[in-house]
C-alpha positions in Angstrom: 97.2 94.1 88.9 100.4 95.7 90.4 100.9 93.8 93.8 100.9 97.5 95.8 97.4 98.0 94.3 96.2 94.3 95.5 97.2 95.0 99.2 95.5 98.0 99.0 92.5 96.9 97.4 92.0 93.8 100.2 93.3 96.4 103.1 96.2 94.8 104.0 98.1 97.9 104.4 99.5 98.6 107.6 101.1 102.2 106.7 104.3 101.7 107.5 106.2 103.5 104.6 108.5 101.0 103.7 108.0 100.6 100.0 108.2 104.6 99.8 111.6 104.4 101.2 112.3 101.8 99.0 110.9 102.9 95.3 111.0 106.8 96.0 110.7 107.4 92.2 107.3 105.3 92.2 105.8 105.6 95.7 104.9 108.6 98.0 103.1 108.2 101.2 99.7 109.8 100.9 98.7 111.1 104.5 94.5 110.7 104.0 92.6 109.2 106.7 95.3 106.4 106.9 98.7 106.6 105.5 98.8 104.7 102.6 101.3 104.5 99.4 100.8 106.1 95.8 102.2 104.8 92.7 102.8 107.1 89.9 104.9 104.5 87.7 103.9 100.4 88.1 106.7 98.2 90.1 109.2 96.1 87.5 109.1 91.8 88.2 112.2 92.8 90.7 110.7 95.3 92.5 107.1 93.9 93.3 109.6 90.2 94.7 111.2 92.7 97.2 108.2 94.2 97.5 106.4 90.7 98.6 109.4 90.2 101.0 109.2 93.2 102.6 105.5 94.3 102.8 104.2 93.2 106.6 100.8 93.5 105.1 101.4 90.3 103.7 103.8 88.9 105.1 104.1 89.0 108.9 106.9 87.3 110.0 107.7 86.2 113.6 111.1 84.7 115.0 111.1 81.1 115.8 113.0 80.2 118.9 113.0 77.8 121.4 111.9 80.2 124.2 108.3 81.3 122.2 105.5 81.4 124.1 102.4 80.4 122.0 100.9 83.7 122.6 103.2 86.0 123.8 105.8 85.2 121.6 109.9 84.7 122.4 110.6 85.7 125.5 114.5 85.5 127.2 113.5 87.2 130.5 110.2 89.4 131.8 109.9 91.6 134.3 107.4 94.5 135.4 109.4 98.0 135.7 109.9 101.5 135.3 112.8 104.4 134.5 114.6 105.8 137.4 114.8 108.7 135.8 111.6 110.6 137.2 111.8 113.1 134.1 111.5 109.7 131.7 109.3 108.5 133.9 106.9 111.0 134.1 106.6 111.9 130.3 106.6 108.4 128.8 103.4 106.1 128.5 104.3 102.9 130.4 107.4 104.0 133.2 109.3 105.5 130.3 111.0 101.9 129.4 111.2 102.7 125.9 112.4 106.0 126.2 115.1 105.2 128.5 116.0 101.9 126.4 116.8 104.4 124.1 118.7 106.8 126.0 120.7 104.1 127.5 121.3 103.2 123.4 123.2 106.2 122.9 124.7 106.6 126.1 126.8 103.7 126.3 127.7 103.6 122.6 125.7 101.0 121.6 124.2 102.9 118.8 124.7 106.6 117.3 121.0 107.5 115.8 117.5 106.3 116.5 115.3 106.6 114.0 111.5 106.9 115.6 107.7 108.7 115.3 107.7 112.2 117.0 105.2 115.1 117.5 105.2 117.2 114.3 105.6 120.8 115.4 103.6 122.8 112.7 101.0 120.0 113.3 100.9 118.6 116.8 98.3 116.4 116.1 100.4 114.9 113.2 103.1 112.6 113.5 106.5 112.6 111.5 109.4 110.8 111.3 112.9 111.8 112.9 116.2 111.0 114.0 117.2 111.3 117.3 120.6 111.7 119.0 120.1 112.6 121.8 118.2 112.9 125.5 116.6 115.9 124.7 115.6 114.7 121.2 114.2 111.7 122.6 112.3 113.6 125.6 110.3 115.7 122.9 109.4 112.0 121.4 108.1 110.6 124.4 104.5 109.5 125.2 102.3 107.4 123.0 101.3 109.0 119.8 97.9 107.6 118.6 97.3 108.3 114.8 98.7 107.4 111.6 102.6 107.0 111.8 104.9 105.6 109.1 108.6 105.7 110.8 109.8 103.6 107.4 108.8 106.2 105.3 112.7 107.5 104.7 114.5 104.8 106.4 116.4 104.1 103.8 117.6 107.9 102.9 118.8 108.2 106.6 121.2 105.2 106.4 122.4 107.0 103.2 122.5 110.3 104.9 124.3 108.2 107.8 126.9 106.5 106.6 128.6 103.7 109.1 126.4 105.2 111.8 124.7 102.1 114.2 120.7 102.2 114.8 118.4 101.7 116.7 114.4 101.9 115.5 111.6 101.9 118.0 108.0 101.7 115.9 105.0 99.4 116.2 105.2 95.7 115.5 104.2 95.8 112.0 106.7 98.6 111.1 109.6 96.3 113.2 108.3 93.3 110.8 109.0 95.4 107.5 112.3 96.3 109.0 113.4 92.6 109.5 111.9 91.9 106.5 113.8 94.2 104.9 117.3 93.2 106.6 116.5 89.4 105.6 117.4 90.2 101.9 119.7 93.5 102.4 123.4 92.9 104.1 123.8 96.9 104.7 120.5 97.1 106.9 121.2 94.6 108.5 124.7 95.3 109.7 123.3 99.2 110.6 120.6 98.2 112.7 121.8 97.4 116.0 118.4 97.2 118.2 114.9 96.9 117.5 112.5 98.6 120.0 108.9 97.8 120.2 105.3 98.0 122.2 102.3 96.3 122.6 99.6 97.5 119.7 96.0 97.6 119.6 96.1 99.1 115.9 96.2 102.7 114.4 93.4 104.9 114.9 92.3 106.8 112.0 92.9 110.9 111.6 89.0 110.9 111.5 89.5 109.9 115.2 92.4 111.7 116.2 89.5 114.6 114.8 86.8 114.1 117.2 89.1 113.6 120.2 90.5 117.2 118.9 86.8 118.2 119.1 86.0 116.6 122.0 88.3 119.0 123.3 87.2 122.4 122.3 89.8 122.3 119.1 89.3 125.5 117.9 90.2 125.2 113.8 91.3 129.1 113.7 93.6 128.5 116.2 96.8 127.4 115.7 97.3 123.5 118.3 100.1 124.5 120.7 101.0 120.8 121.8 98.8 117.6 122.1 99.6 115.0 123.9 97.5 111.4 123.2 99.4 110.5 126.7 102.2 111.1 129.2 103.0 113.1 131.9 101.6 110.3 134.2 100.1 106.6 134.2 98.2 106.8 131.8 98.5 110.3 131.3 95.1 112.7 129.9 95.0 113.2 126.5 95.4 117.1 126.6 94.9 119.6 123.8 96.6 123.4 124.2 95.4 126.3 122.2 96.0 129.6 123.4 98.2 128.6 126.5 94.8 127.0 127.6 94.8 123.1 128.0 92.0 120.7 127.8 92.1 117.3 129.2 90.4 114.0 128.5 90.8 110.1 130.6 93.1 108.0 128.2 89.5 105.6 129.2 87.2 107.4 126.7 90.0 109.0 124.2 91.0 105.6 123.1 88.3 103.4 124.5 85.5 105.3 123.2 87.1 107.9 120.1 90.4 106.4 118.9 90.1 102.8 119.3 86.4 102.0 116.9 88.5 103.8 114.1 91.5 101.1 113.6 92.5 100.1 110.2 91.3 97.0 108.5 94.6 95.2 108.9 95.1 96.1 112.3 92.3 93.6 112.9 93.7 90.7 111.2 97.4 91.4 113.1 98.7 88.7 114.3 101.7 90.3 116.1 99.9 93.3 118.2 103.2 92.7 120.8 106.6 93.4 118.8 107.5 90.0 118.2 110.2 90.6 116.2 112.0 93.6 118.6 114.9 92.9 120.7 112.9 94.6 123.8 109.3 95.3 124.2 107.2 97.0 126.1 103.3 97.5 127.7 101.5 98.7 130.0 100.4 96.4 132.8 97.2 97.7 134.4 96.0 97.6 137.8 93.0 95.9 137.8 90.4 96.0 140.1 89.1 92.7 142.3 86.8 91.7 138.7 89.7 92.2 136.8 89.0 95.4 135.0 91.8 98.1 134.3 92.0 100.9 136.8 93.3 103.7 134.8 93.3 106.4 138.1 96.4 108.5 137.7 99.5 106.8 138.9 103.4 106.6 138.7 104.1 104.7 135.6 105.6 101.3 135.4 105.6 98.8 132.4 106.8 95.3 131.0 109.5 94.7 129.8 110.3 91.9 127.6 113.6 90.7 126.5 113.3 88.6 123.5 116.5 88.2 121.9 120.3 88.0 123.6 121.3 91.7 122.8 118.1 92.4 124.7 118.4 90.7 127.8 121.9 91.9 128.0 120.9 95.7 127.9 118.0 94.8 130.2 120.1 93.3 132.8 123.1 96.6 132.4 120.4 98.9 132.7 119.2 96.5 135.8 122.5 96.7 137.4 123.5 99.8 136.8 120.3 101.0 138.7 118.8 102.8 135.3 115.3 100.9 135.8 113.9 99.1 138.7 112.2 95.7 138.2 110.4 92.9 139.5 110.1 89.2 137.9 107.0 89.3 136.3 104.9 86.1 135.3 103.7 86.3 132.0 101.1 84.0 132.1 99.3 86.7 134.3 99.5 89.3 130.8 95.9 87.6 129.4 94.1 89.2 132.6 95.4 92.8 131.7 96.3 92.4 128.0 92.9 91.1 127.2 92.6 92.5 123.6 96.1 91.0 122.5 95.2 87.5 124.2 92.2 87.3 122.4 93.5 88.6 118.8 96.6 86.1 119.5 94.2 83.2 120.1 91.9 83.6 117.4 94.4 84.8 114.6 93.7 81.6 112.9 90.6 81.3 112.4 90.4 85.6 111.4 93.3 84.5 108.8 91.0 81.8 107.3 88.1 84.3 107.2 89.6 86.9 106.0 91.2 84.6 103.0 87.8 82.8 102.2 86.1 85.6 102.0 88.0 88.3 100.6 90.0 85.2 98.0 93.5 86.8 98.9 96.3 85.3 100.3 99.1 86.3 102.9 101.8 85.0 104.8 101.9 84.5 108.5 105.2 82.3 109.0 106.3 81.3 112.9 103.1 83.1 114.3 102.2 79.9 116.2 98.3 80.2 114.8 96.9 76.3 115.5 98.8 76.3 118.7 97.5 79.2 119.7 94.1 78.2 119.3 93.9 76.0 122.4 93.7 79.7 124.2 90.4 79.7 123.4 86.7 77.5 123.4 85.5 76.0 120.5 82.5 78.5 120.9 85.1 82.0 121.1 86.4 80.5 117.6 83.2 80.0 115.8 82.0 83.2 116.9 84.9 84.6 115.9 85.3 83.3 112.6 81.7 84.3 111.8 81.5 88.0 112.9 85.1 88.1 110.9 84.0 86.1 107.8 80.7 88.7 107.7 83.0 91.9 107.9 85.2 90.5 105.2 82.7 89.8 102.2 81.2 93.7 103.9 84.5 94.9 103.5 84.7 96.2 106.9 87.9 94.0 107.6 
């Protein structure tokens, strides 16, 4: 069986488009409920090796350093933040930090494009990929955008379309795993990328989902969708829908905590890097929480963390820093497990969900430097058999 077919058949696909941009003749992304790749021609013994190398469905490589956290990953320097633009600021999902990491990207000639998922005009509630070059290209990116996205669907045509041009790419942490993947075996990649931009992950919702938040809504199918926004314009921001120069809001609470987030992917719940381990600067939201520990999500002015993990990273933190671009505070990361709950717990048990999902689906993958026995002291002995049993039953179900 051709190995494109075996990820797909155990759903270890994470969507990311790579291996369409990489085998255009043979691959296409097929947009159905999940974006996932169709072969018209079977891969040759050269292409399915890059193939293996590349895919972060099975093979989900993090970075080994000496400054790795067992959960959290490498880490140079951490602070809690936000833009000081109030424009970035307002739009973006977590005090604009990604957008304005961008921005300060092209400003000061660190790179010329950034490649990255935007709204899709003819289709706001579809996502494409696009090249920006500028603040007002990366304004009309901002803001989370919940539903299948696959920013490496034409990577490599825009580096051929951009010749000698530097890059930066901002996309989940699976999609920023295919990308180093990719520049471990491919000189010209990695010489163009410059910066790698990531954020923390819970896993892509399904289109089914993005659907019934649509519905939810009053989404009128006659009508052509004006704009939707899964988030933004504030902290967190309403998912809003506009039809007819009317808008409809919903809490960010029950749009992903009740709609979006039940319909993740199958690999999203085996990931074993939901925070961007691999980017050069990271960001999340970091919640209030109430005196329990629960997330407040009332309406506020956005902040965010913001995670250096590599030495181009921390430099470009601490320039935008002193140049008075963001404003931070120190931030202790051991304090992210009481408002990044889901990630701590995936982090913790990711070993023994690797083993279940191996035993009972028969398929192996790769996990290299993801830290998955020491990790496992995060957790009891009871959160790990529990775990391994619910995971073990979805597997031979083929729920996961």
């Amino acid at each position: 069986m051709d190995v494109i077919q075996k990820v797909l058949k155990n759903d270890l696909c994470t969507g990311c488009g790579l291996c369409s941009s990489l085998f255009p003749s043979k691959v296409v992304v097929n947009k159905g409920e999940y974006n996932r790749p169709v072969c018209s021609e079977k891969l040759n013994g050269d292409e399915q090796a890059i193939f293996k190398t590349v895919c972060p469905g099975i093979n989900q490589a993090s970075i080994k350093t000496n400054s790795s956290h067992p959960i959290w990953g490498p880490i140079e320097q951490s602070y809690i933040g936000h833009s000081n633009d109030k424009e970035i600021r307002y739009l973006g999902s977590s005090g604009g930090i990604v957008t304005q990491t961008l921005l300060y990207a092209l400003d000061y000639n660190i790179v010329d494009i950034v490649i990255q998922i935007g709204v899709d005009k003819h289709n706001p509630l579809e996502n494409i990929s696009k090249v920006s070059r500028s603040r007002e290209d990366l304004l009309e990116a901002t803001g989370s955008r919940y539903s299948p996205a696959s920013p490496l669907e034409y990577f490599l045509q825009t580096l051929s379309d951009n010749p000698n041009k530097r890059i930066a790419f901002v996309g989940k942490p699976c999609d920023c795993v295919a990308l180093r993947n990719l520049m471990s075996i491919d000189n010209e990649v990695k010489n163009a990328v410059k910066l790698i931009v990531s954020f923390f992950c819970a896993g892509t919702p399904s289109r089914l989902g993005v659907r019934r938040v649509a519905e939810a809504l009053n989404y009128n199918v006659d009508m052509p969708v004006e704009n939707f926004f899964f988030r933004g314009k504030g902290w967190p921001g309403k998912t809003t829908l506009v039809q007819n120069s009317t808008s409809t809001t919903m809490e960010y609470s029950r749009s992903w905590g009740k709609i979006l987030g039940p319909t993740i992917q199958s690999r999203c719940k085996l990931c074993a890097d939901g925070t961007g381990e691999v980017a050069d600067i990271v960001s999340a939201d970091v919640w209030n929480c109430d005196d329990k520990g629960y997330p407040l999500f009332t309406e506020s002015d956005g902040q965010g963390l913001v995670l250096a993990r590599s030495e181009i990273g921390k430099s470009i933190v601490a320039k935008m820093i002193r140049e008075n671009i963001i404003t931070v505070a120190d931030y202790d990361i051991e304090q992210l497990s009481k408002v990044q709950v889901t990630q701590f717990e995936r982090k913790s048990t990711i070993l023994v969900r690797y083993m279940a999902k191996q035993l009972g689906g028969l398929i192996i993958f790769n996990m290299p430097n993801q830290r998955k026995i020491v990790a496992t002291k995060y957790a009891t002995l009871y959160k790990h058999l529990r775990v391994f049993v619910g995971s073990f039953l979805r597997v031979i179900k083929g729920r996961m």
